[in-house]
Backbone bond lengths (Angstrom), bond angles and torsions (degrees), N, CA, C in turn:
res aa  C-N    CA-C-N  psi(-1)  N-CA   C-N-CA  omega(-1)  CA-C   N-CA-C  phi
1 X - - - 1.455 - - 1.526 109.56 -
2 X 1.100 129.56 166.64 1.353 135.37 -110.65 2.071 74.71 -144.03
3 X 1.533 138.50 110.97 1.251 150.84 -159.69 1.419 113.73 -148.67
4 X 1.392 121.77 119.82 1.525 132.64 171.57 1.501 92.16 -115.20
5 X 1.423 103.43 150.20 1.652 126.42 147.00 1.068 97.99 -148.67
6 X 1.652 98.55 143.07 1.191 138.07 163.79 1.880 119.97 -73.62
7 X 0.861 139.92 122.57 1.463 149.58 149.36 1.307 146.62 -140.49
8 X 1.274 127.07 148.35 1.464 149.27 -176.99 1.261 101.93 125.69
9 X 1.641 98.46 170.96 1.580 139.60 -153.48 1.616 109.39 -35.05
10 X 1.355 122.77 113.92 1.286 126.64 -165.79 1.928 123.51 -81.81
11 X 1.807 92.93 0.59 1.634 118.62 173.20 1.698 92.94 -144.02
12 X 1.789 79.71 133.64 1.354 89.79 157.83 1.855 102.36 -147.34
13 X 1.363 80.19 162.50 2.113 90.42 -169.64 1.567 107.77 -86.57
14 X 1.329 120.85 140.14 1.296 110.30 176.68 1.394 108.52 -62.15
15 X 1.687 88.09 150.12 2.018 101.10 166.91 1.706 86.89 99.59
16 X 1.605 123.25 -24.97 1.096 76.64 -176.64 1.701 112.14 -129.12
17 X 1.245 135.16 -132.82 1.994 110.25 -152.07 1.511 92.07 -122.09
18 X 1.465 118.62 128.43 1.301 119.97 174.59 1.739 95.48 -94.62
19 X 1.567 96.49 156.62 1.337 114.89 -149.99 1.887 106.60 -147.17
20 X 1.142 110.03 98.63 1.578 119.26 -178.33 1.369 114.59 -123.30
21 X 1.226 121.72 156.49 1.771 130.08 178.86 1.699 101.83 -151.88
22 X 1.480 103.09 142.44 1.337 129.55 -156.93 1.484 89.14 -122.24
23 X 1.303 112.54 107.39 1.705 130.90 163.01 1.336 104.66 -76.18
24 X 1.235 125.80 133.71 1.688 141.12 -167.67 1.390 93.39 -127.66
25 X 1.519 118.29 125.23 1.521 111.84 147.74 1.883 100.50 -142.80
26 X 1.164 102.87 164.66 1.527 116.70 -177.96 1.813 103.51 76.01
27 X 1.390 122.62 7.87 1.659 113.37 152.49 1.632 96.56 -155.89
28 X 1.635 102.92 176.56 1.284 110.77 -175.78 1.157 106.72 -94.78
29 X 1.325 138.03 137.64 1.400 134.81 131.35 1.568 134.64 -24.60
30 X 1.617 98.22 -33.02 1.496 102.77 -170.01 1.531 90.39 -106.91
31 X 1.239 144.33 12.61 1.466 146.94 148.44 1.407 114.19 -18.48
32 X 1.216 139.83 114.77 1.886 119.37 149.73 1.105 120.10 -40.37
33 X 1.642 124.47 -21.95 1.176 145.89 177.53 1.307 132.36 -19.53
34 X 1.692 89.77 -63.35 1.718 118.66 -162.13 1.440 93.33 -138.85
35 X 1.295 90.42 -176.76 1.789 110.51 -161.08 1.786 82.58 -157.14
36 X 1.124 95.12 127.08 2.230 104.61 -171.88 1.645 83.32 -103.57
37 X 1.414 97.90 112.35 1.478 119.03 154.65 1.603 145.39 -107.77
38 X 1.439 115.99 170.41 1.342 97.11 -162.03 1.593 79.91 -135.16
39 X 1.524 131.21 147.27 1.331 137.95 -165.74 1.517 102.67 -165.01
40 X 1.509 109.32 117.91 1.660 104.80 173.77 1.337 99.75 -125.17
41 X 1.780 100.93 174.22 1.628 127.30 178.94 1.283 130.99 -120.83
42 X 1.141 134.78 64.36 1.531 114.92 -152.11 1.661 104.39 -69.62
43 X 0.956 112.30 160.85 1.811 127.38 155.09 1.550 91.93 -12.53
44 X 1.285 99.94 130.84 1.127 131.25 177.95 1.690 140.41 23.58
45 X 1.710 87.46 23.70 1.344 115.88 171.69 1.082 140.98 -70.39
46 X 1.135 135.24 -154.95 1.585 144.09 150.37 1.418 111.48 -115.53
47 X 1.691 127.23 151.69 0.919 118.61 173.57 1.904 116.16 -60.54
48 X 1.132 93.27 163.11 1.359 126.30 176.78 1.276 146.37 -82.79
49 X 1.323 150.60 51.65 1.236 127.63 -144.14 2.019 104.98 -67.66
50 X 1.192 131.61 149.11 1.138 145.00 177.20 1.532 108.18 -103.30
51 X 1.049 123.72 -86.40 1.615 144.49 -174.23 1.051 125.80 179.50
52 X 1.505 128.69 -178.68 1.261 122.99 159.56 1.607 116.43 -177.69
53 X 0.891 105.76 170.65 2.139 120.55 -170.44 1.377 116.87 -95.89
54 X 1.225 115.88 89.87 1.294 109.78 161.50 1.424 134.89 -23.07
55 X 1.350 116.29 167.94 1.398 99.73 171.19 1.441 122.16 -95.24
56 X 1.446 108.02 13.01 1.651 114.53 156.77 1.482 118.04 -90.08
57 X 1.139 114.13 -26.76 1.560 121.07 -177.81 1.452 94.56 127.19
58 X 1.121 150.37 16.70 1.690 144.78 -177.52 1.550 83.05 -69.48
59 X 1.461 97.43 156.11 1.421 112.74 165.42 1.529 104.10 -127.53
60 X 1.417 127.90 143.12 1.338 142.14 164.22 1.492 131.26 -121.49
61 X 1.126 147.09 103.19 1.053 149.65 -160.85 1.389 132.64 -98.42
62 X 1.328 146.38 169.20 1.515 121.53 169.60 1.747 92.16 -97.92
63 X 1.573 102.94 161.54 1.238 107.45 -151.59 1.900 92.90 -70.54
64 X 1.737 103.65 -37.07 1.445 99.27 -172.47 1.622 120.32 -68.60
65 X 1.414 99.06 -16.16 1.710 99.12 174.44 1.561 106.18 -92.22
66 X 0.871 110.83 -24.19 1.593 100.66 -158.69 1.307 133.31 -52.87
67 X 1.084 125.74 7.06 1.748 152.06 -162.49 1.587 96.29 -114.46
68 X 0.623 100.22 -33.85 2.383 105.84 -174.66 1.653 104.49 -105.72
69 X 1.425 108.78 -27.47 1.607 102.58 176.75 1.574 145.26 -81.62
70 X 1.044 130.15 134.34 1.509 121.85 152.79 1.090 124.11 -139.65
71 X 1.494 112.16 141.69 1.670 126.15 177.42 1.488 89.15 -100.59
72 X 1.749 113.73 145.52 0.967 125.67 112.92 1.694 142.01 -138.26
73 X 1.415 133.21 -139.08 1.639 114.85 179.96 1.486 77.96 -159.99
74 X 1.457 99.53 146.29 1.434 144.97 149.87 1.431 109.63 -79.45
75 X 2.121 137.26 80.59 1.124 100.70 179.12 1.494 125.03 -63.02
76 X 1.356 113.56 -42.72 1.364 123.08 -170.40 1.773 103.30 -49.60
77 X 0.536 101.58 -19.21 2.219 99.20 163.06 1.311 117.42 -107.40
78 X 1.291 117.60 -22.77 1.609 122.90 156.02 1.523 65.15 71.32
79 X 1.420 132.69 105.07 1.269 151.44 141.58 1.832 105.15 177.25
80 X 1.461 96.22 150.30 1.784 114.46 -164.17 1.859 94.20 -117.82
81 X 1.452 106.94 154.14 1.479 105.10 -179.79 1.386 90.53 -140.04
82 X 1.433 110.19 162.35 1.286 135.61 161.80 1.741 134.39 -122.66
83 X 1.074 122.76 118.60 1.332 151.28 175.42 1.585 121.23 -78.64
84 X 1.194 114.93 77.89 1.804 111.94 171.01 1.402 86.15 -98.07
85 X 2.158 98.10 134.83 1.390 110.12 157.21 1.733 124.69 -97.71
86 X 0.900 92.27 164.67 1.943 89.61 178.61 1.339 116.22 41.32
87 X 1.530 109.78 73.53 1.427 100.12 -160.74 2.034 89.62 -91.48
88 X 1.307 90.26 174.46 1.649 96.07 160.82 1.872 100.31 -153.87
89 X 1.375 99.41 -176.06 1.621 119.15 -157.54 2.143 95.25 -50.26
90 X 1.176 109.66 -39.43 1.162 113.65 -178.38 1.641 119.81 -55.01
91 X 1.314 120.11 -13.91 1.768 151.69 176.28 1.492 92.46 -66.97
92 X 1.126 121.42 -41.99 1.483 120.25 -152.38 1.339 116.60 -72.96
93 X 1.608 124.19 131.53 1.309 109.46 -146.28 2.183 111.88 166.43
94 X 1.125 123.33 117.41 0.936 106.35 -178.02 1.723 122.14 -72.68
95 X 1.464 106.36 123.56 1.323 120.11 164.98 1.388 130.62 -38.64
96 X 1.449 110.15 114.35 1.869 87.05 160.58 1.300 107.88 -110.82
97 X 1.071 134.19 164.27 1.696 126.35 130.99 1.092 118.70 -105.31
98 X 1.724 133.84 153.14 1.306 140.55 -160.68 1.512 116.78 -162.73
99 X 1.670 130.87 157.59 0.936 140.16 154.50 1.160 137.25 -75.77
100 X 1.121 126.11 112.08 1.744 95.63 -177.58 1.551 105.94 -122.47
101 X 1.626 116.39 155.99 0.958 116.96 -155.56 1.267 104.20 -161.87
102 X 1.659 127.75 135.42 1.400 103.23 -145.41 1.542 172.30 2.52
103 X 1.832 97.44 51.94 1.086 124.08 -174.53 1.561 118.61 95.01
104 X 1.638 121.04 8.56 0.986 120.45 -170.49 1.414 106.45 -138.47
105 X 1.153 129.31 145.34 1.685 129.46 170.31 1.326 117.83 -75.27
106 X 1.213 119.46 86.52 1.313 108.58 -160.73 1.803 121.24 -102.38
107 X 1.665 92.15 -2.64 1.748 78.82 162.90 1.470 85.54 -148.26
108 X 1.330 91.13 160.18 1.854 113.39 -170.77 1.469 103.39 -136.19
109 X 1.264 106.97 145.65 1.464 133.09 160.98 1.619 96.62 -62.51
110 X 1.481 97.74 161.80 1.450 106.67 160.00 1.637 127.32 -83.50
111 X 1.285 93.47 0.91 1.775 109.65 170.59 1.513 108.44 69.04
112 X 2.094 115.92 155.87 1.302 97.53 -163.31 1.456 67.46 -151.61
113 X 1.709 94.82 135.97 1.687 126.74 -175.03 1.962 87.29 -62.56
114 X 0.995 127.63 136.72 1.294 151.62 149.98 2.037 119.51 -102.50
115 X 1.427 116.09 127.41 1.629 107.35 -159.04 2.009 82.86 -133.38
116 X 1.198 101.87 128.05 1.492 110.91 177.13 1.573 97.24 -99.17
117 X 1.188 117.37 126.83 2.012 96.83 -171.55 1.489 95.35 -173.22
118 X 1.014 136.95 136.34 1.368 143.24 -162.86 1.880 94.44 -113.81
């Protein structure tokens, strides 16, 4: 079966770069398959699209993050991480990571609360 988790530091201080990685087992990362994504929610939001890594290494971003962001992947662990810089309280927001695969996200992490808070 087909498993994401989400992990790292569940506070981070503004100004400086929150930092997560998405463990994959039961598909590849480097699949044509999927596309390893990153999607958040803050308080009382809507989800988010973030970005994500092809399974060539393309990177895609949302246009409003894309200046503070980076994806990349570890294949040999078949897990993808994410890099927000200079975050502030507005960052704050539960994490997902995800696959997507013909136009749809079709497997999700259980997502991990992230707190921007000085």
């Amino acid at each position: 079966q087909v498993q994401l988790q989400e992990s790292g530091p569940g506070l981070v201080k503004p100004s400086q770069t929150l930092s997560l990685t998405c463990a994959v087992s039961g598909a590849s990362i480097t699949s044509s398959n999927y596309a390893a994504s990153w999607i958040r929610q803050p308080p009382g939001k809507g989800l988010e699209w973030v970005g994500l890594i092809a399974y060539d290494g393309s990177t895609y971003y949302s246009p409003s993050l894309k200046s503070r962001t980076s994806i990349s992947r570890d294949t040999s662990k078949n897990q993808f991480s994410l890099q927000l810089n200079s975050v502030t309280p507005e960052d704050t927001a539960v994490y997902y990571c995800a696959l997507r695969s013909w136009s749809t996200f079709r497997y999700w992490g259980q997502g991990t609360q992230v707190t921007v808070s000085s």
